[in-house]
N, C-alpha and C positions, 0 to 999 in steps of 0.2 A: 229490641228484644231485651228481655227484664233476665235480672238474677237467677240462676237454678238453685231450687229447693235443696241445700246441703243437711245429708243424713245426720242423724243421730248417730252417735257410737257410744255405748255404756261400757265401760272399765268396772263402775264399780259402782253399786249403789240402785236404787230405783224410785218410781216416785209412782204409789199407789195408795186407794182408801180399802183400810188402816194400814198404816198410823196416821197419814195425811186425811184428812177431812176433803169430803167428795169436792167444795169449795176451794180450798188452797190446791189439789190436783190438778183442776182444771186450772188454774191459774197457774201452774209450774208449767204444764202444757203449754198452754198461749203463750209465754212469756218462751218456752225452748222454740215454737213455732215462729215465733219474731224474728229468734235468732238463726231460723233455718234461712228466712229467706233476704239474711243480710242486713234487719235491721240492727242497729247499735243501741245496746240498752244502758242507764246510766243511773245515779242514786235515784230514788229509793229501790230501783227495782236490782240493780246490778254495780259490783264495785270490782275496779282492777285489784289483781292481787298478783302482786310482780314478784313476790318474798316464794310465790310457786314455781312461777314460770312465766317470760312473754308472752301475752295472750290469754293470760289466765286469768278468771276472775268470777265472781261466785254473785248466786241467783238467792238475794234475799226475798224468800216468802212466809208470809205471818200466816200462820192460823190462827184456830180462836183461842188456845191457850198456849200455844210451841211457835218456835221461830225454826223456821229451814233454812239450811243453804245447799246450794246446789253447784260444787265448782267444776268449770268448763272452761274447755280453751279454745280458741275458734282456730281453725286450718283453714289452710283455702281451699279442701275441698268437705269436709266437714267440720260438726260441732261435738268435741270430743266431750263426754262426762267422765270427773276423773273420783267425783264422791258424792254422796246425797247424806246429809247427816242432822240432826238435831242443833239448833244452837243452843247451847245451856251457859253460857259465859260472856265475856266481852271480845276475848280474844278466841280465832280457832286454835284448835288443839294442836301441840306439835305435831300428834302420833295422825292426824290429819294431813297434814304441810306433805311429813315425811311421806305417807302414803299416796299421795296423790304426784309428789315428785318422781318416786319410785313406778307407778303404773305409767305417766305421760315418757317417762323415761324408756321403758319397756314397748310401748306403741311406738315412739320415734325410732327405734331401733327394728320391730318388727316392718314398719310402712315406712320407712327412709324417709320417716318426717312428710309425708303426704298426707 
């Protein structure tokens, strides 16, 4: 018996055309859908980002002229979204970091970290 399909849980953010292009949508899709059923994703699509949280780590997708990211953190019984934002720089934004520490904070305390 193979892996169970683990839910989406959105905090914060979402991922629809506009502003994403029907192209990068569906490819935010596939790539959460990877992650539903337990595969491990790794550069170029996905990078750790531990400065958030263990587990955390953000969903690089290009469109045809924006860069997204998508950061999530896997639980073992879901795939938390903690923000869906524009990349416009090298580095993410603190007012990102802080935000997305602040909601994954707020879930572990509402679901005792489940």
């Amino acid at each position: 018996m193979g892996p169970e399909k683990k839910p989406v849980v959105w905090l914060s953010g979402e991922v629809k055309s506009p502003p994403f292009s029907p192209g990068a949508r569906r490819e935010a899709g596939e790539m959460l859908r990877r992650l539903q059923w337990g595969e491990s994703l790794s550069l170029p699509h996905s990078r750790p980002m531990p400065g958030i949280g263990p587990g955390c780590h953000e969903l690089r997708i290009m469109d045809e002229d924006k860069s997204w990211r998508i950061i999530y953190r896997i639980h073992r019984t879901a795939i938390v979204v903690a923000d869906v934002f524009q990349k416009t720089t090298q580095a993410t934004p603190v007012h990102v970091i802080v935000a997305c520490k602040r909601r994954l904070r707020r879930y572990d305390e509402e679901t005792g970290g489940a």
